[in-house]
N, CA, C and O atoms as CSV, one atom per row, in Angstrom:
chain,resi,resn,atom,element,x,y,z
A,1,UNK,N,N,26.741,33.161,-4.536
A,1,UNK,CA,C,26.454,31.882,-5.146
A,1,UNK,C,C,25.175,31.295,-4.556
A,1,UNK,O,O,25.058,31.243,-3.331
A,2,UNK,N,N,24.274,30.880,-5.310
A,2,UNK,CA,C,22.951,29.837,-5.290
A,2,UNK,C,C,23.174,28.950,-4.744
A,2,UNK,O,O,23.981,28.276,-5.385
A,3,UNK,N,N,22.705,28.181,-3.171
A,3,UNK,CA,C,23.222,26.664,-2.827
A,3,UNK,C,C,21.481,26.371,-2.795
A,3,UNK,O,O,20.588,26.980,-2.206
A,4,UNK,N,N,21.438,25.054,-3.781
A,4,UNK,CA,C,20.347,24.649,-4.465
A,4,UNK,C,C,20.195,23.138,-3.358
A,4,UNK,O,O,21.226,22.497,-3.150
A,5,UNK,N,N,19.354,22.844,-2.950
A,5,UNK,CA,C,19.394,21.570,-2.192
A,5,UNK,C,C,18.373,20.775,-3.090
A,5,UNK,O,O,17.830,21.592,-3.833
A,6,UNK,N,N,17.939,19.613,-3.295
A,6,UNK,CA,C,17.575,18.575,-3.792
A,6,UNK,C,C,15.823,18.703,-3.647
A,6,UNK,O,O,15.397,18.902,-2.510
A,7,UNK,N,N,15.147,18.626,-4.417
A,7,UNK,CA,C,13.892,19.044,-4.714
A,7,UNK,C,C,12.996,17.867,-4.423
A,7,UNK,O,O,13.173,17.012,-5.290
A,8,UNK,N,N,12.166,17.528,-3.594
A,8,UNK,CA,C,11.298,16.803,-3.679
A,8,UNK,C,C,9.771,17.157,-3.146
A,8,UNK,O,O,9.371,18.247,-2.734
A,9,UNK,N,N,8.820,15.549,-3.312
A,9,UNK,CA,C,7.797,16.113,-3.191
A,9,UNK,C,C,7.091,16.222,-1.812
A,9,UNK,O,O,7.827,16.096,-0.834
A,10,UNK,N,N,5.692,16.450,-1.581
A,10,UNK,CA,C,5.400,16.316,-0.629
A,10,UNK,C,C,4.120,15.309,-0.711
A,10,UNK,O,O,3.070,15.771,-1.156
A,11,UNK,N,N,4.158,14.378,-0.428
A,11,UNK,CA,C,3.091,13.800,-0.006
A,11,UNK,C,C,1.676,13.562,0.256
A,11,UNK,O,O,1.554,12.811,1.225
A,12,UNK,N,N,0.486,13.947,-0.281
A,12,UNK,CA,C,-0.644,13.967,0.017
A,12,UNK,C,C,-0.820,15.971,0.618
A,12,UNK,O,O,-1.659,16.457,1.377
A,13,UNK,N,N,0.299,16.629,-0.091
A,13,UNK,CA,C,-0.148,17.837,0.247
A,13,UNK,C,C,-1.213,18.600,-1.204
A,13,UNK,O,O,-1.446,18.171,-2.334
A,14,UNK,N,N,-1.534,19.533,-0.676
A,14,UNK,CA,C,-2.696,20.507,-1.099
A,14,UNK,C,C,-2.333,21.840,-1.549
A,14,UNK,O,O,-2.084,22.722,-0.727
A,15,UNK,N,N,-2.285,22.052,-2.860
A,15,UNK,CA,C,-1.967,23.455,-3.147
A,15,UNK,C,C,-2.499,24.991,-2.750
A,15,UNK,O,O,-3.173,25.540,-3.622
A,16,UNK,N,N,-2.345,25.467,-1.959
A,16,UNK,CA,C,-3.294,26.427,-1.831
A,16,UNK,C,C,-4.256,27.365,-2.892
A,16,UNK,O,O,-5.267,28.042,-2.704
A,17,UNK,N,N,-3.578,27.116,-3.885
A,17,UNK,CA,C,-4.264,28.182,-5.339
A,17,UNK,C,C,-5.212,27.172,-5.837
A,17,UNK,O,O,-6.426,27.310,-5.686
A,18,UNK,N,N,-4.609,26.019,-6.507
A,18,UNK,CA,C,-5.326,25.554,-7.224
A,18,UNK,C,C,-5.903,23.860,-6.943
A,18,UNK,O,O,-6.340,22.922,-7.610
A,19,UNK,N,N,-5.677,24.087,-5.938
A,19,UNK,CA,C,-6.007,22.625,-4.822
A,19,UNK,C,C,-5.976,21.402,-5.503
A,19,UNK,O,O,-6.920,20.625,-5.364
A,20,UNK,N,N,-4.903,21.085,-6.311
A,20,UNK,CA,C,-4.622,19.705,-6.768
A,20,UNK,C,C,-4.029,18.941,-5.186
A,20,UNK,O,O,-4.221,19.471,-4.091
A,21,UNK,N,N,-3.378,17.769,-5.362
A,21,UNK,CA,C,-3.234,17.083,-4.473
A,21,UNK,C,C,-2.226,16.817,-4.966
A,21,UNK,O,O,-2.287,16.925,-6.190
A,22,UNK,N,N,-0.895,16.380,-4.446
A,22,UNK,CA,C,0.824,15.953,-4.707
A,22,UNK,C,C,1.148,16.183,-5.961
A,22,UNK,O,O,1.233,15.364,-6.876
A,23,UNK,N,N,1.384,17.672,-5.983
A,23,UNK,CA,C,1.818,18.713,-6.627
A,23,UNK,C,C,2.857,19.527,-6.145
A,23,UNK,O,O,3.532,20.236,-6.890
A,24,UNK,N,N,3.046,19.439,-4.668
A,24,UNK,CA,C,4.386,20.360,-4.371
A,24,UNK,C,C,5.228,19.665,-3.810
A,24,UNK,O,O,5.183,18.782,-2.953
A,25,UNK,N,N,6.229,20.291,-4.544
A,25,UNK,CA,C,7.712,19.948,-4.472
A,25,UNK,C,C,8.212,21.004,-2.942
A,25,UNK,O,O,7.577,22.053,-2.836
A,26,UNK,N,N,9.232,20.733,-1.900
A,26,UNK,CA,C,10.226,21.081,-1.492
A,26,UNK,C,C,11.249,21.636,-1.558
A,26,UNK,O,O,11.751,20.754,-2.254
A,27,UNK,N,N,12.169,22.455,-1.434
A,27,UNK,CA,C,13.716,22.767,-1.247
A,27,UNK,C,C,13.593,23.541,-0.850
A,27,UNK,O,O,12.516,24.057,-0.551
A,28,UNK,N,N,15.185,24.144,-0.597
A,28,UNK,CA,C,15.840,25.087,0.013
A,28,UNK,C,C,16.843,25.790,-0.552
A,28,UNK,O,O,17.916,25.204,-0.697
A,29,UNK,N,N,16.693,27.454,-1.073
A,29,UNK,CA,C,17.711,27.613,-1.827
A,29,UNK,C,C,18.410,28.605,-0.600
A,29,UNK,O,O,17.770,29.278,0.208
A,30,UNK,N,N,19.887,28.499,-0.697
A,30,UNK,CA,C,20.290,29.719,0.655
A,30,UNK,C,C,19.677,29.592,1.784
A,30,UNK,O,O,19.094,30.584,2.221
A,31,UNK,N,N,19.654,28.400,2.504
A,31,UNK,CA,C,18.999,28.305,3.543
A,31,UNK,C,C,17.220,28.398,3.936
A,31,UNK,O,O,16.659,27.951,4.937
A,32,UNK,N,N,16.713,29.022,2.948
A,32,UNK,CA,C,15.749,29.144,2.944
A,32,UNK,C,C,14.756,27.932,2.674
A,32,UNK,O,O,15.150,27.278,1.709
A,33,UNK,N,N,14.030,27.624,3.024
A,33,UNK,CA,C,12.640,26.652,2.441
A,33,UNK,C,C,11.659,27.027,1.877
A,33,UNK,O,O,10.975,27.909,2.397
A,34,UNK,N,N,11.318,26.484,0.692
A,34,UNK,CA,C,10.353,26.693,-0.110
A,34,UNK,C,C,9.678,25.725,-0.666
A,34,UNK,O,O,10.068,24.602,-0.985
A,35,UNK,N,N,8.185,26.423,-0.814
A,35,UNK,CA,C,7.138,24.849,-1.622
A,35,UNK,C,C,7.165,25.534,-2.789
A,35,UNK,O,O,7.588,26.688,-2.855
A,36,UNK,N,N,6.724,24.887,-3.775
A,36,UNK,CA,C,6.405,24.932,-5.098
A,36,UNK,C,C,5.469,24.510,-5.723
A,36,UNK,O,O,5.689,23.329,-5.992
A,37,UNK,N,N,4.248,24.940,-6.221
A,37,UNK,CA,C,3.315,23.927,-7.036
A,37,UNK,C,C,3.598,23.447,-8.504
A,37,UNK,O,O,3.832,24.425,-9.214
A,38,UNK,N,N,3.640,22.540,-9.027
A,38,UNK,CA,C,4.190,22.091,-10.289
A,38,UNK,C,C,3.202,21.709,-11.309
A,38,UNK,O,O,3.421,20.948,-12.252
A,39,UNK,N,N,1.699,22.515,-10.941
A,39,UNK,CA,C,1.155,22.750,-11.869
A,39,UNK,C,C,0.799,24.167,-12.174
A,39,UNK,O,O,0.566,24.552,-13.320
A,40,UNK,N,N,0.755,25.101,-10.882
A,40,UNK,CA,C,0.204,26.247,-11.731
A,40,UNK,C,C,1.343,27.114,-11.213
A,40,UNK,O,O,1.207,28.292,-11.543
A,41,UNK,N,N,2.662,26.796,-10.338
A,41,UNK,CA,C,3.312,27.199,-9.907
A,41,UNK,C,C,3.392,28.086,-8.933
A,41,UNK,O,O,4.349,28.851,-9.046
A,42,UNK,N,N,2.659,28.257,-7.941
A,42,UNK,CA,C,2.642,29.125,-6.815
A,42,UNK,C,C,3.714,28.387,-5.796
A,42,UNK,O,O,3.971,27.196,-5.621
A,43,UNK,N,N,4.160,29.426,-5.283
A,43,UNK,CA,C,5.404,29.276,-4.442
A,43,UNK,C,C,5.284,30.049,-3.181
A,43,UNK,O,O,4.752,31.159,-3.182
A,44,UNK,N,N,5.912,29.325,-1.757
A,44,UNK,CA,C,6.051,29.909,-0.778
A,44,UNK,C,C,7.134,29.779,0.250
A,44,UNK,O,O,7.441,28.651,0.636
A,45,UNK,N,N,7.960,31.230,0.897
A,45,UNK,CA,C,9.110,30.401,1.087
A,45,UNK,C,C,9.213,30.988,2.555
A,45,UNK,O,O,8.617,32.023,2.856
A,46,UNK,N,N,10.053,30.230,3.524
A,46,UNK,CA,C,10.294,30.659,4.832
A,46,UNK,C,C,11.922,30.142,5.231
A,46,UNK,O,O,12.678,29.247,4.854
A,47,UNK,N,N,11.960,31.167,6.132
A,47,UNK,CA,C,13.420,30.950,6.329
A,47,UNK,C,C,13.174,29.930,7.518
A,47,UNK,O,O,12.091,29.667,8.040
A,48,UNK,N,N,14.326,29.455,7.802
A,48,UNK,CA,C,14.906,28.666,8.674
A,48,UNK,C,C,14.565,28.533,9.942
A,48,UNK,O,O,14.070,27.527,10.449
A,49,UNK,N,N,14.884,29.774,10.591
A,49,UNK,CA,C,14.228,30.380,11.837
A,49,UNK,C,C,12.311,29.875,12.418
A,49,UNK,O,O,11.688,29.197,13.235
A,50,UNK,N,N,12.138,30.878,11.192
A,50,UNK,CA,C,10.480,30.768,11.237
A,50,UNK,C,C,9.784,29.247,11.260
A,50,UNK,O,O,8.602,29.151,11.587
A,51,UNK,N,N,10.644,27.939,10.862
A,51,UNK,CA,C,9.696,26.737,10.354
A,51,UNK,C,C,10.468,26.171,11.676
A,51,UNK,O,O,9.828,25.198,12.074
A,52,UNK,N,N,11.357,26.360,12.327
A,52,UNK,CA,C,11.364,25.649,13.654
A,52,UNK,C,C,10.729,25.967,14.654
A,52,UNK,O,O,10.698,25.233,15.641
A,53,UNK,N,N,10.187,26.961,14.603
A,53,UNK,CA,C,9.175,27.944,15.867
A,53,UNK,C,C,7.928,27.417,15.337
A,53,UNK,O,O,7.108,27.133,16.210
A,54,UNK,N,N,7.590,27.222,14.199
A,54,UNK,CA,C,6.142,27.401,13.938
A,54,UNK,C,C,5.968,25.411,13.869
A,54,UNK,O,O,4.891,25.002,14.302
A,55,UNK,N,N,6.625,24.697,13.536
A,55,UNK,CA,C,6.564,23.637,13.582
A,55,UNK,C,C,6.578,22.606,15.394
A,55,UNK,O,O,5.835,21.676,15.708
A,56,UNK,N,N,7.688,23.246,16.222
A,56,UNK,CA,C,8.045,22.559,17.149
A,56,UNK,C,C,6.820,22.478,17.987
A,56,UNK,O,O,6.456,21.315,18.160
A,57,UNK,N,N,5.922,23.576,18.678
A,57,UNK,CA,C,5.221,24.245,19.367
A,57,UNK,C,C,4.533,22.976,19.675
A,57,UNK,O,O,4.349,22.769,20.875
A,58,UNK,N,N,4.006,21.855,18.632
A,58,UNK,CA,C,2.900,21.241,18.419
A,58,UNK,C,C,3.383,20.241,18.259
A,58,UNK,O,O,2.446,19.442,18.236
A,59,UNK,N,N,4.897,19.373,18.033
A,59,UNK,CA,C,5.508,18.291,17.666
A,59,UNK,C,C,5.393,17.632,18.810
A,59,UNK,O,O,5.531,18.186,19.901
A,60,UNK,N,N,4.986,15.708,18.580
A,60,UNK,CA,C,4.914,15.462,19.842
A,60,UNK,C,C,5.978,13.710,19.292
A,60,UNK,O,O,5.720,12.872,18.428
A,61,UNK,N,N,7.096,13.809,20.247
A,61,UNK,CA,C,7.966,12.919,19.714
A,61,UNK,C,C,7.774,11.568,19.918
A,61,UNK,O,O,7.537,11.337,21.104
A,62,UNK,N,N,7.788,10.304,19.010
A,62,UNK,CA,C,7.009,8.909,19.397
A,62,UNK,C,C,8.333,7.984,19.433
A,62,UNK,O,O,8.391,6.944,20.089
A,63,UNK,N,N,9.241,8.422,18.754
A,63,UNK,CA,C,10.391,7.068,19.320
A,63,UNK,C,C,11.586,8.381,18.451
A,63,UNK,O,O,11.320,9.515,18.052
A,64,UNK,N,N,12.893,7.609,18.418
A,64,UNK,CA,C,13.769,8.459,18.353
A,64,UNK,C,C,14.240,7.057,16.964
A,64,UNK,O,O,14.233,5.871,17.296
A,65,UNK,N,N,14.562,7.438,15.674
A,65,UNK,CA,C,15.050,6.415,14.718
A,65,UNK,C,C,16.572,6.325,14.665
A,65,UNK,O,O,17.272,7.115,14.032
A,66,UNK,N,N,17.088,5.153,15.484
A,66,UNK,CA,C,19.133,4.760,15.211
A,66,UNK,C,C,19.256,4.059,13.934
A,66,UNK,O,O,18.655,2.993,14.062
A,67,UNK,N,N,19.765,4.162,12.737
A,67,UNK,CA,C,19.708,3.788,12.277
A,67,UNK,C,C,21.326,2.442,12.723
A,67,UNK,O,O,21.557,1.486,11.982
C-alpha cells in the first residue's frame, strides 16, 4: 500500500530544470521525500536517512518553539 503524506509547497525555491521560482511542491510517499516541479515536472526523491545527514551537518539551532 501507497502512504501518501500531504503535498505542499516550498517557498521561494528554484527548480533545477527550468528555474521558475515557487513551483515545487513537497511530500513523502513510503517514507520517502520528494520535490516536484509543477510546471515542467521534474522530480527528486531521497529517503529518510539521507536528508537527516545531509541537512543536520550545517543546522545551527536559534530557540526551541513550545507551543
Amino acid at each position: 500500500m501507497v502512504e501518501w503524506k500531504k503535498k505542499r509547497f516550498v517557498a521561494g525555491a528554484k527548480c533545477p530544470t527550468c528555474n521558475e521560482i515557487d513551483v515545487i511542491q513537497l511530500f513523502q510517499v513510503n517514507e520517502v521525500e520528494t520535490i516536484e516541479c509543477v510546471s515542467c515536472g521534474y522530480t527528486q526523491a531521497q529517503a529518510d536517512g539521507e536528508v537527516s545527514t545531509a541537512t543536520r551537518d550545517f543546522e545551527q539551532m536559534i530557540g526551541v518553539f513550545k507551543p
